[in-house]
Backbone atoms as SQL, in Angstrom:
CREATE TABLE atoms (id INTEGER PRIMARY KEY, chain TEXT, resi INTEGER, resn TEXT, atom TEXT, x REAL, y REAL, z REAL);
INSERT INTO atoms VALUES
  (1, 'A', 1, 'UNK', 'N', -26.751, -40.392, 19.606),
  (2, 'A', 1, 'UNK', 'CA', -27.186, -39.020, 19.568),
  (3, 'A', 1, 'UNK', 'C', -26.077, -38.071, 20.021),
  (4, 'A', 2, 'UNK', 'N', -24.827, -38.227, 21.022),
  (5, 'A', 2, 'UNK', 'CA', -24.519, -37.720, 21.311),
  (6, 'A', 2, 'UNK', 'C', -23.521, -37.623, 20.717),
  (7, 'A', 3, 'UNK', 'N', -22.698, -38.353, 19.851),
  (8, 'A', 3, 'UNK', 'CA', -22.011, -38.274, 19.034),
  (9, 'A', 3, 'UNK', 'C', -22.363, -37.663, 17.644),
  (10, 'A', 4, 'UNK', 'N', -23.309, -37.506, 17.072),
  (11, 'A', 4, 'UNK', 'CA', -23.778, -36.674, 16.121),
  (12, 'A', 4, 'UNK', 'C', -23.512, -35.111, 17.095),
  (13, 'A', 5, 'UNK', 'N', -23.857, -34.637, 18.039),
  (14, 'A', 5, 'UNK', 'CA', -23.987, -33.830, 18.415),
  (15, 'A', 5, 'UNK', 'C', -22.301, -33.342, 18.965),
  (16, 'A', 6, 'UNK', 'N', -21.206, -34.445, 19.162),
  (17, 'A', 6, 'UNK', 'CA', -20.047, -33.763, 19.089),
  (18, 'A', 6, 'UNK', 'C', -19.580, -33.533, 17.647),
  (19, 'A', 7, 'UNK', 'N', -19.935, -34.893, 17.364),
  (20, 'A', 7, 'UNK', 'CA', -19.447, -33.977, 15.873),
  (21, 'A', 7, 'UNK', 'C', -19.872, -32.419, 14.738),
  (22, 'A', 8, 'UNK', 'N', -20.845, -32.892, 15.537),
  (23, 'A', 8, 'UNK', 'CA', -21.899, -31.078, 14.595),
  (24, 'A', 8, 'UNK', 'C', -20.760, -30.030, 15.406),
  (25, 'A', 9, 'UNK', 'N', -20.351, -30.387, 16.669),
  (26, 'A', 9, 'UNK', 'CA', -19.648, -29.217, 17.464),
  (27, 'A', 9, 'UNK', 'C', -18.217, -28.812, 17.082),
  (28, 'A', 10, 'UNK', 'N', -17.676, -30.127, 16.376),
  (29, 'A', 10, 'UNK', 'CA', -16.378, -30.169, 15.825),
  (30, 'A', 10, 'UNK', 'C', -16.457, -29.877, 14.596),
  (31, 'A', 11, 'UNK', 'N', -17.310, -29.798, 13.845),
  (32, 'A', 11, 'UNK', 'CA', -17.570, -28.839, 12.514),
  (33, 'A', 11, 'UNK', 'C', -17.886, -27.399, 12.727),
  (34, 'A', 12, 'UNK', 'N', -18.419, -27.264, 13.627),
  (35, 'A', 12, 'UNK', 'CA', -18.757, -25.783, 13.574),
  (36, 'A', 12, 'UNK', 'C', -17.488, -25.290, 14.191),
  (37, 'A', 13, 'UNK', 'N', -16.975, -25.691, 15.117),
  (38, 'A', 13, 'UNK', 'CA', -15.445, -25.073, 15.242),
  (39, 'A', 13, 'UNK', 'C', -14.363, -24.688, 14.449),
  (40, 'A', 14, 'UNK', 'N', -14.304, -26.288, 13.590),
  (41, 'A', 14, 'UNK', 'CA', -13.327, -26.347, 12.309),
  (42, 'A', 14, 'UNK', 'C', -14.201, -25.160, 11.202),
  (43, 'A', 15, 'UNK', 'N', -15.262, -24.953, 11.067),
  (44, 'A', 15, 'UNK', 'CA', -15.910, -23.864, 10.478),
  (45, 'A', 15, 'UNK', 'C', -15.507, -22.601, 10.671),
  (46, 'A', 16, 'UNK', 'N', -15.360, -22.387, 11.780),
  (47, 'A', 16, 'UNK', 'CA', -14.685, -20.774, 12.492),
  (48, 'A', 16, 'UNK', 'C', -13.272, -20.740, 12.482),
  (49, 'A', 17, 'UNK', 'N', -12.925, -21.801, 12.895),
  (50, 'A', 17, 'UNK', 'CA', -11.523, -21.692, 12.226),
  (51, 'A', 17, 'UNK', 'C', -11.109, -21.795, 10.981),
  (52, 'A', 18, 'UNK', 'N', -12.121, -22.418, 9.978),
  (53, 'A', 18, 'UNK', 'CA', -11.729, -22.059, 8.618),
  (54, 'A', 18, 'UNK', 'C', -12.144, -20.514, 8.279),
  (55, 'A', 19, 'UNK', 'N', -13.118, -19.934, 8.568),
  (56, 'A', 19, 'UNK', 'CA', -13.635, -19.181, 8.499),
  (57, 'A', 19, 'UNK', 'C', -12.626, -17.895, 9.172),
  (58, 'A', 20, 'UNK', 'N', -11.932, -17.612, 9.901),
  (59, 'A', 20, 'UNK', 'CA', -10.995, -17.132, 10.298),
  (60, 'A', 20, 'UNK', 'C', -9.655, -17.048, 9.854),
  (61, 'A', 21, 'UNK', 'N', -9.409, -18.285, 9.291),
  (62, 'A', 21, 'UNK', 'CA', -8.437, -18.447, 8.446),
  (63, 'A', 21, 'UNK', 'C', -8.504, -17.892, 6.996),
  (64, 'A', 22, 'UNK', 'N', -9.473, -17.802, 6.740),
  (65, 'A', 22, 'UNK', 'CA', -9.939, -17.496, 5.045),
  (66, 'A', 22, 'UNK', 'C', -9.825, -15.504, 5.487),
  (67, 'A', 23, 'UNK', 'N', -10.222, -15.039, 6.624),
  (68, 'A', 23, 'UNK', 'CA', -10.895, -13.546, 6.793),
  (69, 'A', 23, 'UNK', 'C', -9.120, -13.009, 6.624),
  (70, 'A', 24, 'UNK', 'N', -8.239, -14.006, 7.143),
  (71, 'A', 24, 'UNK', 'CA', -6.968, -13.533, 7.857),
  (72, 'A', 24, 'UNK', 'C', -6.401, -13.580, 6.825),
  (73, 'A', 25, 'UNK', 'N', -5.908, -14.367, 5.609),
  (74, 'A', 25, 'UNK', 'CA', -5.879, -14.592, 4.319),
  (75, 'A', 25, 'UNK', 'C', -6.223, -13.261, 3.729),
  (76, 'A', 26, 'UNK', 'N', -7.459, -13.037, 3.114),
  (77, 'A', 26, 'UNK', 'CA', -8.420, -12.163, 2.726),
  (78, 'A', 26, 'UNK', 'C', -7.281, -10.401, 2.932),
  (79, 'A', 27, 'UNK', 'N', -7.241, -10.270, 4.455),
  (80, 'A', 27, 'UNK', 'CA', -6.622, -9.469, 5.028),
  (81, 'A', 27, 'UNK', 'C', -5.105, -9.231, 4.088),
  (82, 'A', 28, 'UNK', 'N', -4.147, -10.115, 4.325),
  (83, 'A', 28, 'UNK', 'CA', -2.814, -10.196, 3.695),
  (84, 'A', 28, 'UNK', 'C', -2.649, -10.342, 2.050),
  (85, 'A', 29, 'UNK', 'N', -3.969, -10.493, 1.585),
  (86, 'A', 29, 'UNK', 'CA', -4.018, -10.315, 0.558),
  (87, 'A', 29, 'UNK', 'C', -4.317, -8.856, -0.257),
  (88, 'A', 30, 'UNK', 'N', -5.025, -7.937, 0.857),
  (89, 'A', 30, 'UNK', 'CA', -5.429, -6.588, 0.829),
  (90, 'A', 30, 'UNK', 'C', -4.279, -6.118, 0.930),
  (91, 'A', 31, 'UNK', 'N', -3.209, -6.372, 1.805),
  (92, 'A', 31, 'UNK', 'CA', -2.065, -5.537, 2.241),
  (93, 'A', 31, 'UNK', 'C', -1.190, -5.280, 1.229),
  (94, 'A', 32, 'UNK', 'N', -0.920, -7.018, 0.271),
  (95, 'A', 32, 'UNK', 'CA', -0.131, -7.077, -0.788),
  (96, 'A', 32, 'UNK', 'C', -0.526, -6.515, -1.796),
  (97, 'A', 33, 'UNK', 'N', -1.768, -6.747, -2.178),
  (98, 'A', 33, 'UNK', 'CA', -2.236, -5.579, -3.579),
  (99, 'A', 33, 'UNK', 'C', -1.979, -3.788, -3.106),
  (100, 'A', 34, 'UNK', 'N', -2.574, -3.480, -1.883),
  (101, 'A', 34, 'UNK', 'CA', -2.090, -2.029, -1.546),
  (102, 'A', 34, 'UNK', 'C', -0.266, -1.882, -1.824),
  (103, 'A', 35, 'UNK', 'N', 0.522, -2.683, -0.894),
  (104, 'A', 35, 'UNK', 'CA', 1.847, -2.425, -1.207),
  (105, 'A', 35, 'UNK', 'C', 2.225, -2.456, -2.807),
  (106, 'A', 36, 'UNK', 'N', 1.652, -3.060, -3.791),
  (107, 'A', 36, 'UNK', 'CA', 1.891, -3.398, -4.784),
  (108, 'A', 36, 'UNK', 'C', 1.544, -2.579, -5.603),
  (109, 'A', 37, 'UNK', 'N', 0.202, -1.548, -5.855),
  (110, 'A', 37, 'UNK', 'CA', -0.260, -0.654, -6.266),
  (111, 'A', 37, 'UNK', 'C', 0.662, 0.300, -6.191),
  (112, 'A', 38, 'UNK', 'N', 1.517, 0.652, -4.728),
  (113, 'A', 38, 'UNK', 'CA', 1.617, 1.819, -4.283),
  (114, 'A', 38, 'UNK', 'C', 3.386, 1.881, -5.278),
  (115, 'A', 39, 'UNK', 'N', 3.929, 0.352, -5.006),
  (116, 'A', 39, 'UNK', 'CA', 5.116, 0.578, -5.384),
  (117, 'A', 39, 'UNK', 'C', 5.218, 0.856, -7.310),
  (118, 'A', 40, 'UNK', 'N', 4.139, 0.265, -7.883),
  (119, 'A', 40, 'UNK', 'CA', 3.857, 0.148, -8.899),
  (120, 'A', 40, 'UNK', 'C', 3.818, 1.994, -9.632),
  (121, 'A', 41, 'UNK', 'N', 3.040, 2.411, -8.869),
  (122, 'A', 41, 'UNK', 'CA', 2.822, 3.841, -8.435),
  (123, 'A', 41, 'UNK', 'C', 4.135, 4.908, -8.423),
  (124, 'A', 42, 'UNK', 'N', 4.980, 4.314, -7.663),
  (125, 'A', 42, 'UNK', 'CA', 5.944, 4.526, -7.082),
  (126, 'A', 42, 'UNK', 'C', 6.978, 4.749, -8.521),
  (127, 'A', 43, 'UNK', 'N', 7.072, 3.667, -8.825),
  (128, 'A', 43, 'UNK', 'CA', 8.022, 3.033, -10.032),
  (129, 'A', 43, 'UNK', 'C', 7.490, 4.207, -11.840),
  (130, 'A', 44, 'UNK', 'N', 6.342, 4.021, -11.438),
  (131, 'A', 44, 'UNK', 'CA', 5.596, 4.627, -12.727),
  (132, 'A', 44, 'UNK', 'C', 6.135, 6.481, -12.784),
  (133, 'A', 45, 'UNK', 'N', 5.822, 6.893, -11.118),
  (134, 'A', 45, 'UNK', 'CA', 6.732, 8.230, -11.295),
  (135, 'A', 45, 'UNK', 'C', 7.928, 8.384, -11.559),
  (136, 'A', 46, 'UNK', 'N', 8.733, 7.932, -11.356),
  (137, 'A', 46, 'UNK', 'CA', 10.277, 7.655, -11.277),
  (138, 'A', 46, 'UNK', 'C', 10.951, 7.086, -12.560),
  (139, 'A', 47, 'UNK', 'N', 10.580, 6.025, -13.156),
  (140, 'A', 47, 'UNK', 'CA', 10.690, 5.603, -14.378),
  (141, 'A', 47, 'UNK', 'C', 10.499, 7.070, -15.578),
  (142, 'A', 48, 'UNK', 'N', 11.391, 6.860, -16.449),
  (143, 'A', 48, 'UNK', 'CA', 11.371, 7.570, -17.774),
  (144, 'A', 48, 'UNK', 'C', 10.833, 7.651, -19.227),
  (145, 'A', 49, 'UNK', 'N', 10.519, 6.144, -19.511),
  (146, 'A', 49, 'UNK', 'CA', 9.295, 6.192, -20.062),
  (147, 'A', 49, 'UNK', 'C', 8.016, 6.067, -19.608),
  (148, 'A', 50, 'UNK', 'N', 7.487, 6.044, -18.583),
  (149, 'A', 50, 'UNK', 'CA', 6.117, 6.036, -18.080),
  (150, 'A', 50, 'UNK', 'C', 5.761, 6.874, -17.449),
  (151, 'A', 51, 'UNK', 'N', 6.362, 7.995, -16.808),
  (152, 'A', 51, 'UNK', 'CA', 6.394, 9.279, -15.525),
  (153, 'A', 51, 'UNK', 'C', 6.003, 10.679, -16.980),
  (154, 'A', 52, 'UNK', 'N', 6.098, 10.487, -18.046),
  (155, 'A', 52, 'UNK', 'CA', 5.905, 11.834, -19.034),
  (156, 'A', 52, 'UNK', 'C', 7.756, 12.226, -18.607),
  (157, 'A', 53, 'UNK', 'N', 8.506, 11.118, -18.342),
  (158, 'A', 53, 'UNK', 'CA', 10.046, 11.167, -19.116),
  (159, 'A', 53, 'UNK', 'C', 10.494, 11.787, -17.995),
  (160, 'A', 54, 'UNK', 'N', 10.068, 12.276, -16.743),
  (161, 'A', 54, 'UNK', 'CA', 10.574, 12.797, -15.499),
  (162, 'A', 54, 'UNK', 'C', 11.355, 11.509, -14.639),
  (163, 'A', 55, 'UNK', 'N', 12.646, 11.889, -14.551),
  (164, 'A', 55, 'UNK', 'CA', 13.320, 10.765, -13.635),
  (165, 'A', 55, 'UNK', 'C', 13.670, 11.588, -12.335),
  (166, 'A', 56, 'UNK', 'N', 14.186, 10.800, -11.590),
  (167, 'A', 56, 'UNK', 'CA', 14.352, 11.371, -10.299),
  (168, 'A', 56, 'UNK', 'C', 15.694, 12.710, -9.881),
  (169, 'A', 57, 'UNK', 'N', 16.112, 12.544, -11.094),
  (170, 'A', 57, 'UNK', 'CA', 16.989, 13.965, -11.259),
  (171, 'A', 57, 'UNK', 'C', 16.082, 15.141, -11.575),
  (172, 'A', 58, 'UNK', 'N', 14.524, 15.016, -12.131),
  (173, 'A', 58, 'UNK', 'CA', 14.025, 16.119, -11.990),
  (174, 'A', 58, 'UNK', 'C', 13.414, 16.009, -11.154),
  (175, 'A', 59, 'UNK', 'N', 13.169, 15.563, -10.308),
  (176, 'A', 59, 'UNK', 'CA', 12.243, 15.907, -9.121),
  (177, 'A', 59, 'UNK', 'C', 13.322, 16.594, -8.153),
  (178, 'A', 60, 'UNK', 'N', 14.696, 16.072, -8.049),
  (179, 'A', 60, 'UNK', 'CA', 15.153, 16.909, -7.235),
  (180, 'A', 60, 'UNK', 'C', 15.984, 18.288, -7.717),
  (181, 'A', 61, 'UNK', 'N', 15.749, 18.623, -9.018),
  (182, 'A', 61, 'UNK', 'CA', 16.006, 19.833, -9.548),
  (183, 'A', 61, 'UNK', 'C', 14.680, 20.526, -8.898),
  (184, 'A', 62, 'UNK', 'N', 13.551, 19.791, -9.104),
  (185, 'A', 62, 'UNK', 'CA', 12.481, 20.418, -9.213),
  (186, 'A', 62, 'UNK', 'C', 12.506, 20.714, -7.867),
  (187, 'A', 63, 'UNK', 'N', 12.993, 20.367, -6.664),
  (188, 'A', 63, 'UNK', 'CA', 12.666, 20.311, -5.293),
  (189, 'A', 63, 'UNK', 'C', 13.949, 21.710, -4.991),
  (190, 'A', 64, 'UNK', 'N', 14.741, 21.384, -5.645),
  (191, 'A', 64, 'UNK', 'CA', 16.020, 22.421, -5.365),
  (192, 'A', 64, 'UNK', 'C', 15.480, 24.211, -5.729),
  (193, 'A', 65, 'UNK', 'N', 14.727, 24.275, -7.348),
  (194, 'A', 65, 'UNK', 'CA', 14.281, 24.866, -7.449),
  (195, 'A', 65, 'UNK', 'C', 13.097, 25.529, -6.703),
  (196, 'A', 66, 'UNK', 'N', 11.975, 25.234, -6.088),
  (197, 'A', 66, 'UNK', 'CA', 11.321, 25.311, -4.883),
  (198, 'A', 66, 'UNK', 'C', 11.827, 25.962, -3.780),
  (199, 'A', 67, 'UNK', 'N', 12.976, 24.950, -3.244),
  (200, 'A', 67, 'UNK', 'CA', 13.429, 25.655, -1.898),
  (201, 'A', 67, 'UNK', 'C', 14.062, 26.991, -2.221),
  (202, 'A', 68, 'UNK', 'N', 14.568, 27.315, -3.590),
  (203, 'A', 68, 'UNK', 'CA', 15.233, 28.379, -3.845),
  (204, 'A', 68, 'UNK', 'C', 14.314, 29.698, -3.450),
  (205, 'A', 69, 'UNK', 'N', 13.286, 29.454, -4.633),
  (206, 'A', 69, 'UNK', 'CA', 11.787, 30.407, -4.396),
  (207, 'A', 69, 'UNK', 'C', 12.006, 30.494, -3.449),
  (208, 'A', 70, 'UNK', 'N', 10.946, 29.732, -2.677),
  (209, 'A', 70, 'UNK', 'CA', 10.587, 29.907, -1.260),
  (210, 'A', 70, 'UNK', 'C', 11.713, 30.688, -0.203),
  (211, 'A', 71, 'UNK', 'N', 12.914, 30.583, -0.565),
  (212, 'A', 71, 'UNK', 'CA', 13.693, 31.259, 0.420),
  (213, 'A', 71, 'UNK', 'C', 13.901, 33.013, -0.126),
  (214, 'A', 72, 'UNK', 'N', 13.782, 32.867, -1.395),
  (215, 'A', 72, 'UNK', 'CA', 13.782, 34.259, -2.204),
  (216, 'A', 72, 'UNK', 'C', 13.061, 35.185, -1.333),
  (217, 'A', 73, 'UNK', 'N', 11.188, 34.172, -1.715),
  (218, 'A', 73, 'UNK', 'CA', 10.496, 35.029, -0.760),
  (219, 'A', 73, 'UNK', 'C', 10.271, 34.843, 0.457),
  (220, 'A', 74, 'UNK', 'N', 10.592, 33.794, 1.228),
  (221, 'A', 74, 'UNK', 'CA', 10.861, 34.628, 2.625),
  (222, 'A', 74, 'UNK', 'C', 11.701, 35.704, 2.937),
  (223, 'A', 75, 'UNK', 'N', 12.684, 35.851, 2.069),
  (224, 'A', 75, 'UNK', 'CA', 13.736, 36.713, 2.719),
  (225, 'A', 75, 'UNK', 'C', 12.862, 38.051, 1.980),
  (226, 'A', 76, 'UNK', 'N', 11.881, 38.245, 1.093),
  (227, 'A', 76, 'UNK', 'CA', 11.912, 39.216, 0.744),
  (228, 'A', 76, 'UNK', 'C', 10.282, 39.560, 1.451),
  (229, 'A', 77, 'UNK', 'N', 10.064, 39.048, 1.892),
  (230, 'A', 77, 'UNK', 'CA', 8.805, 39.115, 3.106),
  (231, 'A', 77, 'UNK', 'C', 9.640, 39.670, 4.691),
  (232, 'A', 78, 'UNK', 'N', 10.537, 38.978, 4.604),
  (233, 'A', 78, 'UNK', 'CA', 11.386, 39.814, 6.008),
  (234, 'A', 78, 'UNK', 'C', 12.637, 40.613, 6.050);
């Protein structure tokens, strides 16, 4: 009897530890699809056929242009 009863105890352990192991898994698997989405994401703006042909020379025209404005009208606000 009492050996049925360590062993039920050594399954339910190895249970939680599988069970922990699978949640922790689960986890790093969330992280990699997020990083992966994001870079995917990432790549899709930046790229020239997939961004609607915008590469990263226009974003920083586009950013140059911006700060220009913006300083236009601050200076013409003060």
């Amino acid at each position: 009897m009492q050996e049925l009863e360590i062993k039920k105890k050594k399954l339910t352990t190895r249970s939680s530890e599988l069970t922990l192991a699978i949640d922790r898994l689960k986890a790093e698997i969330d992280k990699a699809t997020h990083k992966l989405r994001f870079s995917h994401d990432i790549e899709m703006m930046l790229s020239s056929d997939k961004g609607g042909n915008f590469t990263f020379m226009h974003l920083i025209i586009a950013f140059i242009i911006g700060f220009f404005i913006g300083y236009l009208f601050l200076n013409a606000i003060i």
